[in-house]
C-alpha positions in Angstrom: -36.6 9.0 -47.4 -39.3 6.5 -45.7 -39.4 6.9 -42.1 -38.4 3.8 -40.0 -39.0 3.4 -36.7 -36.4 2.3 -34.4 -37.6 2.2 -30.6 -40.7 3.5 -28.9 -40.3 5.5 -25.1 -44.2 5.8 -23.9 -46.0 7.3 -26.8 -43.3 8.6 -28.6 -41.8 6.6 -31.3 -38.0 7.3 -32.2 -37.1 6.8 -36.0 -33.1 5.7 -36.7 -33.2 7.6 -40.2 -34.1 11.3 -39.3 -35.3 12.2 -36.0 -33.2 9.8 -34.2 -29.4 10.3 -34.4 -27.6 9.7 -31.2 -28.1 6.4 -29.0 -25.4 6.3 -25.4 -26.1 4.0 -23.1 -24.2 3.8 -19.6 -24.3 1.6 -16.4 -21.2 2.1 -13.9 -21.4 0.4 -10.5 -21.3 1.8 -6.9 -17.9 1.2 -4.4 -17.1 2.1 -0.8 -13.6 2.5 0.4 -12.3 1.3 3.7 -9.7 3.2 5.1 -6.5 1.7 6.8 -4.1 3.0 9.5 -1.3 2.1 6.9 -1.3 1.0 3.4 -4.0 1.9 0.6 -7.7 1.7 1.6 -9.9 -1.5 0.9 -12.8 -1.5 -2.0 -16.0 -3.0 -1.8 -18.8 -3.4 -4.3 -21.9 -2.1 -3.2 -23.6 -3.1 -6.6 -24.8 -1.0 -10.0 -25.9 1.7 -10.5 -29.0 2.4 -12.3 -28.4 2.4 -16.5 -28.9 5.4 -18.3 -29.6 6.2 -21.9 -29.4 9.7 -23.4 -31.2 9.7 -26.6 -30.4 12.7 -29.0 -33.4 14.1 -31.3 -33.4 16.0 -34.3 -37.0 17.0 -34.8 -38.1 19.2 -38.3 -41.4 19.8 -39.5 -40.2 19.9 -43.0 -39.6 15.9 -42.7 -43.0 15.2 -41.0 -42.0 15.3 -37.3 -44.6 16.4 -34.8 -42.9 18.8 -32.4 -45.5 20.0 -30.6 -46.7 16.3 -29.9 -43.3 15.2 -28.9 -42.4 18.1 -26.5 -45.8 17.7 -24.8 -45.4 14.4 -24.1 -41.9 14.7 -22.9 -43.1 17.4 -20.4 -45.8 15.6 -19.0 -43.3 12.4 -18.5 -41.3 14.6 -16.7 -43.8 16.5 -14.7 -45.4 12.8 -13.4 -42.3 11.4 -13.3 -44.5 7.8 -14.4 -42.0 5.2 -15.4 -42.4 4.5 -19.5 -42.0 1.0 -21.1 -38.9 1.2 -23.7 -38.7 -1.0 -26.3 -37.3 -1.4 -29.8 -39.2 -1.7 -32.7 -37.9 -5.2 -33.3 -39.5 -6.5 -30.3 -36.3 -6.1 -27.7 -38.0 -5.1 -24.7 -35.2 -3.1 -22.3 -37.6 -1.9 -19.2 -39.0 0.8 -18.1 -37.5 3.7 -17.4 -38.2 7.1 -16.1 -37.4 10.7 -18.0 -34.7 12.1 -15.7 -33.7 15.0 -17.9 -34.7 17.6 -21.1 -31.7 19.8 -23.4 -33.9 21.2 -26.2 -32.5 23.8 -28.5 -34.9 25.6 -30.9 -32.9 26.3 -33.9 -35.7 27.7 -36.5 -39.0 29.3 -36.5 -41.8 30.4 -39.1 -42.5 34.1 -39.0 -45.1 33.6 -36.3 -42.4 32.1 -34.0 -44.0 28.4 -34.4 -40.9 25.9 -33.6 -39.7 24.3 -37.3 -36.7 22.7 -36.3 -35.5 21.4 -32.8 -32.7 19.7 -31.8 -33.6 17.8 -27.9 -31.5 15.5 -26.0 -33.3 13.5 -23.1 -31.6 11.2 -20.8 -34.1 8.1 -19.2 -32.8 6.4 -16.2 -34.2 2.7 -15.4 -36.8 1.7 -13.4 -36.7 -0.4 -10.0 -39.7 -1.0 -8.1 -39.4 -1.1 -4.6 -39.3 -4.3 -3.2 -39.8 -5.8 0.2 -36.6 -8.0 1.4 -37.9 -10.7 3.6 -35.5 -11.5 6.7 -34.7 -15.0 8.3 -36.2 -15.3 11.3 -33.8 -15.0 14.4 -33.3 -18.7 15.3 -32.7 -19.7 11.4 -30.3 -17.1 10.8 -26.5 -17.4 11.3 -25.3 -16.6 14.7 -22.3 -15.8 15.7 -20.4 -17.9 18.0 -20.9 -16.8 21.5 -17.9 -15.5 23.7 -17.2 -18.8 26.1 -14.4 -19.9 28.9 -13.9 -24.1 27.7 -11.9 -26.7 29.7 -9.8 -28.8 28.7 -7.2 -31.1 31.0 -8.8 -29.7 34.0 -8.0 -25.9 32.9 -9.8 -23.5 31.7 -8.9 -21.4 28.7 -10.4 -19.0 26.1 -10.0 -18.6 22.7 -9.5 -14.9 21.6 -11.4 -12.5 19.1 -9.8 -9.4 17.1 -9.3 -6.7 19.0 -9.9 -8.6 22.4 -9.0 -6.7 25.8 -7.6 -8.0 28.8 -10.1 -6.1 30.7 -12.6 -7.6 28.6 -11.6 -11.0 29.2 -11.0 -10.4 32.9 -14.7 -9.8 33.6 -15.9 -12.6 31.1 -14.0 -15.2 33.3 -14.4 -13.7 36.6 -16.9 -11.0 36.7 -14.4 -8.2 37.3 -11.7 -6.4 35.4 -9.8 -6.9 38.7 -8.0 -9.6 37.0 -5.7 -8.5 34.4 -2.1 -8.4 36.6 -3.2 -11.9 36.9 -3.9 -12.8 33.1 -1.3 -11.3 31.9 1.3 -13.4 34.2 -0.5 -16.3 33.4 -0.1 -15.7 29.4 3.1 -14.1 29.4 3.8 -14.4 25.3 0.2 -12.9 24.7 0.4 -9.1 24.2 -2.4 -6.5 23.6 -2.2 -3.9 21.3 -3.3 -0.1 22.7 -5.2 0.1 19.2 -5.6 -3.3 18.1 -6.3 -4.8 21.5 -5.2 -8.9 21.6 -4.7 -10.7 18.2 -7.6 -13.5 16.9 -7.8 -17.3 17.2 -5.1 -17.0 20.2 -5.3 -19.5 23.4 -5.8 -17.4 26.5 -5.2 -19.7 29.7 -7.7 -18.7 32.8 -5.6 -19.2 35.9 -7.6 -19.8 39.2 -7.4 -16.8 41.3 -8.6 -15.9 44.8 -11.5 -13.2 45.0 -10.5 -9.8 45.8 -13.2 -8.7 48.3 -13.4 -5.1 48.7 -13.4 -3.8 52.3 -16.9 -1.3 53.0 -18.3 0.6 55.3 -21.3 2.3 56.2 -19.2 5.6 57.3 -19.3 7.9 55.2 -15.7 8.9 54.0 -16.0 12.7 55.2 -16.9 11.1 58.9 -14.4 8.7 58.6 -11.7 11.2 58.0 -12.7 13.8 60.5 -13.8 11.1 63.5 -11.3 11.0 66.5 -12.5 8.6 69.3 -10.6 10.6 71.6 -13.0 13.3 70.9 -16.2 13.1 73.0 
């Protein structure tokens, strides 16, 4: 039967009518699961995965295949682990790939044990260079809106974020997380979550409050507690 050849992997060319005889070809694609307090978890797409082909090769001497030339090659691919160009004898060009794995099975010899028949299976796994991902600068890329106390009618509110404290907000609008008691009367329908914190896209009102100075001294406390005037 006249040999046809069917694809080419580096060097080695791969005939459809007898040393070819199994073709697979796989590409699956990458997810991440976010878990949830209740409910089931959240997918994401992180992208595909690389595409691998297994090729299976049934390689006899009798039929004019070149064993020795074939498993050389396919052990110095796999020892420089140099990407190959693969292509198919029709012109379809699919990439380069590298030789991730070997299966061979010797299943004859001649009397002085020289391999007759082989039966290999080799799995290549594409190619993708490295490549640098430029970034925006800072000033051209998106930025977040900043955290800001507005006016409006002479008052001065905030709009909330997810997961928003009170704390949080008290020291954004007055410097201190003294503030809280005084939020929280002010914005009695508002309430915070212990795991959640404050809901998102909410209207916070920020009440005018007088400034809790805290009394200090230069005493030291153990001097303070122990000092009696009376005591000379």
């Amino acid at each position: 039967m006249q040999n046809k050849d069917y694809a080419q992997f580096g060097n080695i060319k791969l005939a459809n009518t007898d040393g070819l005889n199994k073709f697979d070809e796989s590409v699956s694609a990458t997810f991440v699961e976010h878990q949830l307090i209740t409910g089931t978890p959240l997918s994401q797409i992180m992208g595909k995965d690389l595409r691998e082909i297994k090729l299976m090769l049934s390689l006899r001497a009798s039929m004019g295949h070149d064993i020795d030339f074939v498993v050389s090659e396919l052990d110095k691919m796999l020892e420089n682990k140099e990407p190959q160009h693969f292509m198919f004898a029709d012109g379809r060009y699919k990439g380069k790939y590298t030789l991730a794995s070997i299966n061979s099975s010797v299943t004859q010899t001649d009397v002085k044990g020289k391999i007759i028949s082989s039966d290999i299976s080799i799995t290549i796994r594409e190619y993708v260079p490295r490549q640098v991902i430029e970034y925006k600068k800072v000033e051209e890329a998106k930025k977040e809106p900043k955290k800001e106390i507005r006016k409006e009618d002479d008052k001065k509110y905030y709009i909330t974020r997810d997961c928003d404290k009170w704390n949080l907000i008290s020291f954004m609008a007055y410097g201190s997380a003294d503030y809280i008691f005084e939020l929280r009367q002010a914005n009695p329908t508002i309430k915070e979550s212990p795991l959640d914190g404050i809901e998102g896209g909410l209207k916070i009102v920020i009440p005018e409050v007088k400034k809790k100075v805290k009394k200090t001294t230069s005493t030291p406390p153990w001097i303070r507690q122990s000092y009696n005037p009376n005591i000379l």
